[in-house]
C-alpha positions in Angstrom: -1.1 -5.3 5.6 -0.4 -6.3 9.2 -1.3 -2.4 10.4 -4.7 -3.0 9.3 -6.5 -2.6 13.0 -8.8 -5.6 12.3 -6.0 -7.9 13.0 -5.3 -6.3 16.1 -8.2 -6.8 17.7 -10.3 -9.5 19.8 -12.8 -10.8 17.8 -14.5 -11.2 20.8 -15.6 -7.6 21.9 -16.8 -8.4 25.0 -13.2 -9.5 25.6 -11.9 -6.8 24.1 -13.6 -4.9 26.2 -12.6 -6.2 28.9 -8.9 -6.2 28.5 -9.1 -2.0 27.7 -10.8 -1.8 30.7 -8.1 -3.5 33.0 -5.5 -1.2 31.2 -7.4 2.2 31.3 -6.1 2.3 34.4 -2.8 1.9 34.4 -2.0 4.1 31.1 -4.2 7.0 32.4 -2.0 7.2 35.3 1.0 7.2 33.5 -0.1 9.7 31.4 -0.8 12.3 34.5 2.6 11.0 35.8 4.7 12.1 32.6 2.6 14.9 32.0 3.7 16.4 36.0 7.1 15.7 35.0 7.4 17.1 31.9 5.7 20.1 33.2 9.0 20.0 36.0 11.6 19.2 33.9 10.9 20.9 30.7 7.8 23.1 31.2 8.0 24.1 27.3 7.0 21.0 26.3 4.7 19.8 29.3 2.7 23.3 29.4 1.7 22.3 26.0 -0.2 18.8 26.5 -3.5 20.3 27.2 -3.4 22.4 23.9 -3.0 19.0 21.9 -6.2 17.1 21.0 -5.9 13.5 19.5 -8.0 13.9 16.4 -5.8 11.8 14.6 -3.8 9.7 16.1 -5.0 7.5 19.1 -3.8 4.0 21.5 -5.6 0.9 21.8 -4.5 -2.2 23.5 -4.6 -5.0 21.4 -5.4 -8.6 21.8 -2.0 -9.5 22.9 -2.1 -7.0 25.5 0.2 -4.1 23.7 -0.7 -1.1 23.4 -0.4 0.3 19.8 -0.9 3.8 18.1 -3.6 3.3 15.1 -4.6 6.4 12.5 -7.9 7.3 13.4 -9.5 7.7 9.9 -7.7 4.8 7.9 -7.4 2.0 11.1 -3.7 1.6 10.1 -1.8 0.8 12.9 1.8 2.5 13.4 3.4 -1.0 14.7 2.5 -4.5 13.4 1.3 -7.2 16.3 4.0 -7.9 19.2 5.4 -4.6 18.4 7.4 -4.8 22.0 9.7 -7.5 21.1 10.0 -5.9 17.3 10.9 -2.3 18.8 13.2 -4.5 20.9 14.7 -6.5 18.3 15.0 -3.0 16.6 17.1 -1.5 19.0 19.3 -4.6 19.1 20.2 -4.5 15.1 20.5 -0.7 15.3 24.0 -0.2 12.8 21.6 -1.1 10.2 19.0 2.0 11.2 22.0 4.3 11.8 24.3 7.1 10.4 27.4 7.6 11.9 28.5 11.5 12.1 32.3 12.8 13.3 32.0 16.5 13.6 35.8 16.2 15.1 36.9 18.0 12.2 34.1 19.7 10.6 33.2 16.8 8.2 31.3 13.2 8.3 34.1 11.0 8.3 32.8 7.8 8.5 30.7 7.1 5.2 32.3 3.6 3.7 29.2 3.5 1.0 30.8 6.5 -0.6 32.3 5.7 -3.4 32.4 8.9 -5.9 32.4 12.4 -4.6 30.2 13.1 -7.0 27.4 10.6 -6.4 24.2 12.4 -5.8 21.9 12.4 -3.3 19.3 10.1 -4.7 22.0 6.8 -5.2 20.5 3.4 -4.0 22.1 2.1 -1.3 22.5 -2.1 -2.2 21.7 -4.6 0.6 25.0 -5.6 0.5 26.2 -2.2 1.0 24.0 -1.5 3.9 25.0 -5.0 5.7 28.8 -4.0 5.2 27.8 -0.3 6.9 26.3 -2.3 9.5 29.4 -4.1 10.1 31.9 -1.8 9.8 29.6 1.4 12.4 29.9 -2.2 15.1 33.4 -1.8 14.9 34.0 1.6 14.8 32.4 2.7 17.9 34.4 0.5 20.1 37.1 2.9 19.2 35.4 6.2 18.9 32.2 5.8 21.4 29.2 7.9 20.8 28.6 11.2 22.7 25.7 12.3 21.0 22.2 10.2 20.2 19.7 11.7 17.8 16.5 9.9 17.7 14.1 10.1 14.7 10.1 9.5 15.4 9.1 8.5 18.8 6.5 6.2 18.0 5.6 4.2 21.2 9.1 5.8 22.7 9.1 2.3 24.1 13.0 1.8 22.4 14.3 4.5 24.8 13.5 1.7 28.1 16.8 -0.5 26.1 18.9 2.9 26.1 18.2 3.7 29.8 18.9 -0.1 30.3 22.1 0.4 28.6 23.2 3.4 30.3 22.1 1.9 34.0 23.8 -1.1 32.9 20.7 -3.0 33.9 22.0 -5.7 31.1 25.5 -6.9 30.1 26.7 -5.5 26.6 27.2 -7.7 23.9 29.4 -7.2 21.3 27.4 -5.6 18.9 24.9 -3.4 21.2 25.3 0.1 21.1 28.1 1.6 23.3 26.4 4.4 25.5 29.5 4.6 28.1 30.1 8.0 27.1 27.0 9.5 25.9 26.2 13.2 27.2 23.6 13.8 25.0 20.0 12.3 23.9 18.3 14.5 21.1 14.9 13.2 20.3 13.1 14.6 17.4 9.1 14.3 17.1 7.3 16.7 14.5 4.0 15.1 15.7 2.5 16.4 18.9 -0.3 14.0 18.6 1.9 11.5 18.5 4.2 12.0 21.0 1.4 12.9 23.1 0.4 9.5 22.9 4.3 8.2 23.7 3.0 9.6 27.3 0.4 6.5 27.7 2.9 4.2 26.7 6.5 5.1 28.0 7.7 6.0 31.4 9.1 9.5 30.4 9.5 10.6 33.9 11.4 7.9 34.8 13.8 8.8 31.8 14.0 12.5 32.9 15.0 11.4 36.4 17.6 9.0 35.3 19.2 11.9 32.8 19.4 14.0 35.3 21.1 11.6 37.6 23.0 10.2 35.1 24.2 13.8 34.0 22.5 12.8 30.5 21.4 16.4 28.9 17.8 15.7 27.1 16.9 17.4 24.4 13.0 17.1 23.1 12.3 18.5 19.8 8.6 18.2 19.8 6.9 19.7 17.1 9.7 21.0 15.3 10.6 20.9 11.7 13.3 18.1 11.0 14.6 20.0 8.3 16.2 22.1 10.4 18.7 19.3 12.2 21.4 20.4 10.2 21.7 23.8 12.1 20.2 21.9 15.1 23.1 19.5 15.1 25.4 22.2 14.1 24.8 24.5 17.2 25.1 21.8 19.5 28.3 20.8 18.2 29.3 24.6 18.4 27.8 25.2 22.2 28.5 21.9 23.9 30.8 20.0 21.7 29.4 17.3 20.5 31.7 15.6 18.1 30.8 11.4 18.0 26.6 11.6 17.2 24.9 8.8 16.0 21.1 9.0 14.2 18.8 6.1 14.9 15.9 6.2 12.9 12.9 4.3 14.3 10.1 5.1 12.2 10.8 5.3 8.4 9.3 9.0 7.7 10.5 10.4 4.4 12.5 13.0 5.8 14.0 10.4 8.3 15.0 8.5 5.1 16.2 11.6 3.2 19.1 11.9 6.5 19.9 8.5 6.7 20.6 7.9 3.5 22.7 11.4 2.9 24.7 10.7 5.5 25.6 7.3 5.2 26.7 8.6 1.7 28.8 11.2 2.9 26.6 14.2 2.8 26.2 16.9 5.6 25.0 20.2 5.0 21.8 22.5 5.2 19.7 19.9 2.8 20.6 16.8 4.3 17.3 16.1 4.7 15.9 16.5 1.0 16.3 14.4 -1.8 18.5 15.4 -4.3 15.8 15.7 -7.1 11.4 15.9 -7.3 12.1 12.9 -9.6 13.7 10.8 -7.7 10.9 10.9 -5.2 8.1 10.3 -7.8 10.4 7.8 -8.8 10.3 5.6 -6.2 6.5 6.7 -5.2 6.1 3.6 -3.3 8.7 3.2 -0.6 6.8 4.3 2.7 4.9 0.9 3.0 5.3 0.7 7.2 6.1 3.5 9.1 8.1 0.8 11.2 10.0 -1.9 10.3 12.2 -4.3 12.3 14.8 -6.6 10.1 18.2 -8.5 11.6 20.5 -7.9 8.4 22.7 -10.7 9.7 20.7 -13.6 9.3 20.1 -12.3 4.9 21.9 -11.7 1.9 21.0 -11.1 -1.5 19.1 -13.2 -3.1 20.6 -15.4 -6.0 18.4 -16.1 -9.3 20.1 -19.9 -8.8 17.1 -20.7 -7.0 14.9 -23.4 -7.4 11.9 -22.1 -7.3 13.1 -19.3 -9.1 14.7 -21.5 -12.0 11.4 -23.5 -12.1 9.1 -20.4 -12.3 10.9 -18.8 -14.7 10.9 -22.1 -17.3 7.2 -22.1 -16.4 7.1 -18.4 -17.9 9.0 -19.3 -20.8 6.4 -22.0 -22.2 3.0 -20.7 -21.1 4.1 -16.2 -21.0 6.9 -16.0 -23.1 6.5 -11.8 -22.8 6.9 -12.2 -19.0 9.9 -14.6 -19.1 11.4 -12.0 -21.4 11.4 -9.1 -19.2 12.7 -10.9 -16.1 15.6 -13.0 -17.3 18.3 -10.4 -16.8 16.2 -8.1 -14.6 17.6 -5.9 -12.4 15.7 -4.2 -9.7 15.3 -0.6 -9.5 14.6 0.2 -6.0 13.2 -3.1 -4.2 16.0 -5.8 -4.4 15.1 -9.4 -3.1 16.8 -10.7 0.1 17.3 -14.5 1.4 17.1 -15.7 4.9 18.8 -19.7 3.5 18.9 -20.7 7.0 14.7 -20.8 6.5 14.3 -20.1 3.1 12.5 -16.7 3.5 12.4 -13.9 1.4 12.0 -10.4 2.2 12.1 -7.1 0.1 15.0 -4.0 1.0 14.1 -0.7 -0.1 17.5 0.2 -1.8 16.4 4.0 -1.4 14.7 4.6 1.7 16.9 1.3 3.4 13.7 0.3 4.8 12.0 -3.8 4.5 8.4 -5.0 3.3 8.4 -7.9 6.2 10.3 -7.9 9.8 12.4 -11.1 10.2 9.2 -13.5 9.5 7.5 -13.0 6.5 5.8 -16.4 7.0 4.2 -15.7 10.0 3.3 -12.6 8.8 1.4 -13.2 6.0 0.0 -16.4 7.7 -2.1 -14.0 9.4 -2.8 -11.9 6.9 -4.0 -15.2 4.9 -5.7 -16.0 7.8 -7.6 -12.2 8.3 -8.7 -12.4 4.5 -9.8 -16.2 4.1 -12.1 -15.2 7.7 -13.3 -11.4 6.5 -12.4 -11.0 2.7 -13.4 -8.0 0.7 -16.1 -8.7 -1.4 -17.3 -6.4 -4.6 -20.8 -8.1 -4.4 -22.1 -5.1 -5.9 -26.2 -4.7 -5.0 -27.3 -1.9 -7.3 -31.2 -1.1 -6.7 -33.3 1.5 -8.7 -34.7 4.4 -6.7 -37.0 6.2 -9.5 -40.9 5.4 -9.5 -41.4 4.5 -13.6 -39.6 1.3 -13.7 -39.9 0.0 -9.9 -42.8 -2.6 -10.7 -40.1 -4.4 -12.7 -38.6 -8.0 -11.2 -35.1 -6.8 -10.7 -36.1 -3.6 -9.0 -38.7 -5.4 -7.1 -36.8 -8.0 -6.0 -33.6 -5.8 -5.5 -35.4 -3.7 -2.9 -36.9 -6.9 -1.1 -32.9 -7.8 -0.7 -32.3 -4.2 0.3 -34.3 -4.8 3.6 -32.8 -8.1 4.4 -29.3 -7.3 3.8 -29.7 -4.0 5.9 -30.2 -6.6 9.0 -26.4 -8.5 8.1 -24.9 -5.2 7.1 -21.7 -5.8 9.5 -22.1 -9.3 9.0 -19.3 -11.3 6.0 -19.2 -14.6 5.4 -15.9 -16.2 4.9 -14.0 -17.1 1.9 -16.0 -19.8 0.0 -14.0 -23.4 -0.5 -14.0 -22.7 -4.9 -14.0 -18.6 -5.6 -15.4 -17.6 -8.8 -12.7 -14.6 -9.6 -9.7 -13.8 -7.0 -8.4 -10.1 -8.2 -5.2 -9.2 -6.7 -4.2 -5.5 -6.3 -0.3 -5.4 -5.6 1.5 -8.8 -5.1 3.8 -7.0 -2.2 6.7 -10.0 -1.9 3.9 -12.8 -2.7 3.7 -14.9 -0.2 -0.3 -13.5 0.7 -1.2 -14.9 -2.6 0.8 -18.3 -1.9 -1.0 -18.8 1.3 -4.1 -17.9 0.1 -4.4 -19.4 -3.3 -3.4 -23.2 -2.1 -6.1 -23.4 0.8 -8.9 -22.5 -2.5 -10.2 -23.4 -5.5 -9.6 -20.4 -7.7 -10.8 -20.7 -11.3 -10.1 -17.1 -12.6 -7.2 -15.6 -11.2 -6.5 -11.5 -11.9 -3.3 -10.5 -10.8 -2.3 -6.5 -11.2 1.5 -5.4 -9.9 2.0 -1.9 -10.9 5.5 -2.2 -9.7 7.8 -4.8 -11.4 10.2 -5.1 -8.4 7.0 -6.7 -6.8 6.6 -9.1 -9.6 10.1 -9.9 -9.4 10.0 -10.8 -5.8 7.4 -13.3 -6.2 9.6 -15.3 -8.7 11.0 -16.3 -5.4 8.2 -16.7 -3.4 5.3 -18.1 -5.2 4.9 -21.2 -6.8 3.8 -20.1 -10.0 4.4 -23.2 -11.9 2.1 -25.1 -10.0 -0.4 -22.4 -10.6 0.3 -22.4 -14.3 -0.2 -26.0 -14.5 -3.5 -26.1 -12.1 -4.5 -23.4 -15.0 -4.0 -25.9 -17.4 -5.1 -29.0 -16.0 -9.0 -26.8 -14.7 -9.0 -24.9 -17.9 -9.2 -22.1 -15.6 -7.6 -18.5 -16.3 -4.8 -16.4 -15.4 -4.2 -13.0 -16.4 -1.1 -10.9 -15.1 -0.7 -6.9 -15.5 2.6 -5.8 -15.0 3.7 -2.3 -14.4 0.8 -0.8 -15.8 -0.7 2.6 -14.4 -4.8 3.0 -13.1 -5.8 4.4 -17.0 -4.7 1.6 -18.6 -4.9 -1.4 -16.0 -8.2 -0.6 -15.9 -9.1 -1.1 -19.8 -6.8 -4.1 -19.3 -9.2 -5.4 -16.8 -12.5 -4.3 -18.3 -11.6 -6.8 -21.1 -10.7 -9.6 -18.9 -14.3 -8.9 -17.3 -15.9 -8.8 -20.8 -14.4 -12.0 -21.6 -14.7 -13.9 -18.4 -18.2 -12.1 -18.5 -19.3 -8.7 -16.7 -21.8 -10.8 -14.2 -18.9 -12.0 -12.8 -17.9 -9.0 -11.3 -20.4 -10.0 -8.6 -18.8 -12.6 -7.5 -14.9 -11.1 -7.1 -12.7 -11.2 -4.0 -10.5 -8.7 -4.1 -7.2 -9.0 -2.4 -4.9 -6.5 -2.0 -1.3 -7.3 -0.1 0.3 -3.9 0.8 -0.2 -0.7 0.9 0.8 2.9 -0.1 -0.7 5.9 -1.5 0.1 5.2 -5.1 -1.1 1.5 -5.1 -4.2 2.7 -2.6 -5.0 5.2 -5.7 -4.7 2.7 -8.6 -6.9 0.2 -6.1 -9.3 3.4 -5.7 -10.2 4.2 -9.3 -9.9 0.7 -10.7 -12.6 -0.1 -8.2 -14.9 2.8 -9.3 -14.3 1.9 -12.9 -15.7 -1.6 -12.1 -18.9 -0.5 -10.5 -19.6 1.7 -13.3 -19.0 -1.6 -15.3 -21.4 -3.2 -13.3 -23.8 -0.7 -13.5 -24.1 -0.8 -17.1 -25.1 -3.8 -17.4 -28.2 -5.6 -17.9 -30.7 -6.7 -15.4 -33.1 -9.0 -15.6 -36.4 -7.8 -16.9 -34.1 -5.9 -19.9 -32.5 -9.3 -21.0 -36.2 -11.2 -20.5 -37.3 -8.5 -22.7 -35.2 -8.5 -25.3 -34.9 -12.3 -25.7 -38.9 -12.5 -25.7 -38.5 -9.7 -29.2 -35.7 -11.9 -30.4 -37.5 -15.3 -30.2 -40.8 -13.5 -31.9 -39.1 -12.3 -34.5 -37.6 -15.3 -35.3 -40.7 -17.3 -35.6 -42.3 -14.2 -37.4 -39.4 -14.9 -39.9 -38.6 -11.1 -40.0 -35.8 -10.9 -42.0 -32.4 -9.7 -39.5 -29.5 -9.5 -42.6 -29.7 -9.9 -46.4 -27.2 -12.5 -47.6 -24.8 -10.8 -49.9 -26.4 -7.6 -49.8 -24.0 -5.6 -52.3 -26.2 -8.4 -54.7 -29.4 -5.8 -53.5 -27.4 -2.7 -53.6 -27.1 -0.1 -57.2 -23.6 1.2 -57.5 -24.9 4.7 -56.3 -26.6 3.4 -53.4 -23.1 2.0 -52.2 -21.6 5.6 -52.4 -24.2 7.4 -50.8 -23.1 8.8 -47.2 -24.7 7.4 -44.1 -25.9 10.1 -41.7 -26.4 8.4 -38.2 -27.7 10.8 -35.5 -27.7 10.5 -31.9 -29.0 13.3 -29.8 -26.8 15.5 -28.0 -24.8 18.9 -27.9 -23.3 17.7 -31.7 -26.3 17.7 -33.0 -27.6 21.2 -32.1 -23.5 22.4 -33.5 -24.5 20.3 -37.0 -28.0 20.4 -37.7 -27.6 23.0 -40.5 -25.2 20.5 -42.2 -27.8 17.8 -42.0 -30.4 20.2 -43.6 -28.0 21.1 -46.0 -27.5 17.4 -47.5 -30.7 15.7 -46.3 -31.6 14.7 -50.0 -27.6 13.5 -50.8 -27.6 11.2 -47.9 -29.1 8.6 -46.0 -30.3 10.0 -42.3 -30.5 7.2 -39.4 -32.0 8.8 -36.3 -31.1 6.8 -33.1 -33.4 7.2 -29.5 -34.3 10.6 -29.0 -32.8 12.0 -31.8 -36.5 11.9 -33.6 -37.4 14.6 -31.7 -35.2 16.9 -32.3 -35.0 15.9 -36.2 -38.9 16.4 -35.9 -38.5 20.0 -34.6 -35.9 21.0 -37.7 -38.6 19.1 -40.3 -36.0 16.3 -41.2 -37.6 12.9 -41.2 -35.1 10.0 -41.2 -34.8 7.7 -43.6 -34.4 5.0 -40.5 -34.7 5.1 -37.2 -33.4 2.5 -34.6 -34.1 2.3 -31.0 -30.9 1.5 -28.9 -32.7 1.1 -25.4 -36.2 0.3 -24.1 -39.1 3.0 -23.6 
């Protein structure tokens, strides 16, 4: 969750302030500077600026400096912090972001990973498989260099500054940098106005349109376009202006950039090359898009091998304390998110097999060090605070005293305290790789621990990451608890977790950090309704004043020697008394639907009325036999 805004910015406002105010400046002036050229160069695009209004999307500098695009609503930032040198290190590895295309003759003949002509479009695509196309697309355009580059999603269009580089040959080429001697044409593809709007405050676009047209580069902007329609894009360029050799970079991982990508790279290229082969497939994998941008070097990782120690150690761990969990991961095989190994560092990262995307750039570590950090400082706390609004019942202590709070808390209302040194319940919503948990879990003392993965490829991640033996055994040792749900959907996690609650004990639901270690829309969902089913939880509980009460009537009774339950009863009971049928009525629309059946048999059976059922028994003439109160008047 490093696109969460909060770690972006200063937590000194006042410096924050500050720094957007030396930058205003500068970013204003490049707007008006693109926006003039634009307007010369391509006036169908530039004639539209003033139409487009950022309701959305917006910049913001952050405390590094960078400026960054964040979602307006959700504070999700587009790039993680010291996005330059990721965007950079982006466009360095860019085989692994790439399909290669040869429209020489008519068909896409460079697709190694295609094995079977009749693989479909929704086949994984392995790590290894992906490092090997890598590889191989290095090679093969020292022999046959590019003529034609598409670029999918603009983001900060910052990447474009390396091509430009390239083709001013600003840099020496290394080996394995993209070949741009004979490029003619730059395609770039943003269905986003909003967003490419805001590539104008971050990019030096006029100085790109300047160079093309020195350089004899033809630009083509596809602003606001559909993307599903590149195949006849593509196809008329190739058709008008020749272009044969055309490589697609994708630099932000949009679902329809993933679709191409993948397709290609497997040998596909025709009018749905940008559509998944099934509706399934997609539901499938429902929880692919976790960073619209994502920067890995495939060369320094390879798959990751279950030989592992901590892996090995974890797993024995499972075996003697969660025999069901050790069960289901000994000859596990990922279905979409496969574990990757950095052994130089001993890092772990996560490779989308389907949309060839990663959970982490090339430090995890550092990553969720900051993350860990962010949480332990500003951690989300369900201290739920319910108060009672109604007149009849606000004299009592917990309502009293609840609205008494009400008017202090209002004061600290944008005020948290940190992460306490020992935390009562740590609930985690979606593992993600597992090294947020690790970080966080060995700086406190956590005596319940609630961990919910609905995805099992997470779960299997963390084998390698977390040290879950020495959580198991600091389980042990404390007499503390651990419960893990595994794969389980929001109906039923959340019945899972009630009765954890019930057992730990409901009032502990006051007291729960909840942490939650990436996101999607599926896991933001689950996280949604779990956390609605808990307040309700909450709010059904008792209060004070109820559980003085009732212990008072209890205590009284006792002393009163009122007797609660007959021993052996059936000794008290005829045989017809033990067959006679047991009416107990609640109030409700089942009563008004049965009431002629309770007239019918009142004399066969025995009626128990329940609250407010009285009444309406009173109204037909039926007085109960019992009647039992099951909340206070």
């Amino acid at each position: 969750m490093l696109n969460d805004i909060r770690l972006h910015l200063d937590a000194d406002e006042k410096a924050q302030a500050n720094r957007e105010q030396i930058f205003l400046a500068t970013i204003n002036q490049r707007y008006i500077r693109n926006r003039e050229a634009l307007i010369r160069y391509i006036p169908s695009i530039g004639n539209q600026l003033d139409k487009i209004h950022n309701n959305q999307l917006s910049i913001f500098v952050d405390k590094n400096g960078e400026i960054n695009l964040v979602e307006i609503q959700s504070g999700k930032t587009v790039y993680a912090p010291n996005s330059d040198s990721s965007i950079e290190q982006q466009f360095l590895s860019w085989a692994s972001n790439s399909a290669w295309l040869n429209l020489s003759e008519n068909k896409s003949e460079y697709s190694p990973l295609m094995t079977n002509k009749a693989n479909n479009h929704s086949q994984n695509i392995t790590f290894h498989q992906l490092s090997n196309y890598a590889a191989q697309l290095e090679e093969w355009q020292t022999n046959k260099p590019i003529d034609t580059l598409v670029c999918l999603g603009m983001g900060k269009a910052t990447f474009l500054k390396h091509l430009l580089d390239s083709l001013l040959k600003n840099q020496p080429r290394a080996a394995a940098s993209l070949d741009v001697s004979n490029l003619k044409y730059l395609v770039c593809y943003e269905p986003n106005w909003e967003l490419f709007k805001c590539s104008l405050y971050c990019f030096d676009w006029a100085n790109l349109l300047e160079q093309a047209e020195s350089l004899s580069l033809q630009l083509f902007l596809q602003i606001g376009t559909n993307v599903s329609d590149i195949y006849s894009d593509i196809s008329e360029l190739n058709k008008q202006v020749g272009a044969e050799q055309i490589l697609f970079f994708k630099h932000l991982n949009m679902p329809v950039y993933n679709n191409l990508i993948r397709n290609i790279r497997l040998g596909f290229w025709n009018a749905s090359v940008t559509q998944s082969n099934t509706i399934e497939a997609e539901r499938k994998h429902h929880n692919h898009y976790l960073h619209l941008f994502s920067s890995v070097n495939v060369d320094q990782w390879k798959e990751a091998s279950i030989q592992h120690r901590k892996f090995e150690q974890n797993m024995q761990a499972f075996k003697e304390y969660y025999p069901d969990i050790h069960s289901a991961f000994s000859n596990y095989s990922p279905h979409c998110w496969q574990v990757i190994h950095n052994a130089k560092r001993d890092l772990f990262n996560v490779y989308n097999q389907y949309s060839h995307s990663f959970m982490h750039n090339n430090q995890p570590d550092v990553e969720t060090k900051m993350q860990a950090e962010h949480f332990v400082q500003y951690p989300s706390y369900d201290g739920l605070v319910l108060g009672y609004a109604g007149k009849k019942l606000k004299h009592y202590l917990h309502n009293s005293f609840a609205r008494q709070s009400d008017f202090i808390l209002r004061e600290y209302e944008n005020t948290k305290g940190s992460l306490p040194d020992s935390v009562k319940v740590l609930m985690v919503l979606g593992l993600g790789s597992g090294y947020l948990l690790e970080c966080v879990y060995h700086q406190k003392d956590i005596q319940n621990l609630v961990v919910c993965e609905p995805n099992p490829d997470m779960f299997y991640a963390s084998l390698f990451v977390i040290d879950w033996k020495a959580i198991i055994d600091k389980v042990e040792t404390n007499e503390y608890q651990l419960y893990i749900n595994i794969g389980e959907a929001s109906s039923r996690l959340f019945k899972d977790v009630m009765s954890q609650f019930m057992q730990l004990g409901p009032y502990l639901l006051n007291e729960t950090y909840i942490l939650q270690c990436y996101q999607n829309p599926h896991l933001e969902q689950v996280f949604y309704e779990v956390r609605q089913q808990l307040q309700v939880l909450f709010a059904m509980g008792e209060n004070f004043d109820h559980v003085a009460y009732g212990i008072a009537h209890t205590m009284l009774a006792l002393k009163s020697k009122i007797p609660a339950m007959r021993f052996n009863p059936k000794a008290f009971l005829t045989s017809d008394n033990k067959q006679t049928p047991v009416f107990i009525v609640g109030n409700g629309p089942s009563l008004d639907e049965n009431i002629e059946v309770i007239k019918e048999h009142r004399e066969q059976v025995i009626v128990v009325s329940c609250g407010t059922a009285l009444q309406a028994l009173h109204r037909y003439n039926i007085t109960p036999d019992f009647h039992g109160e099951v909340e206070q008047c």
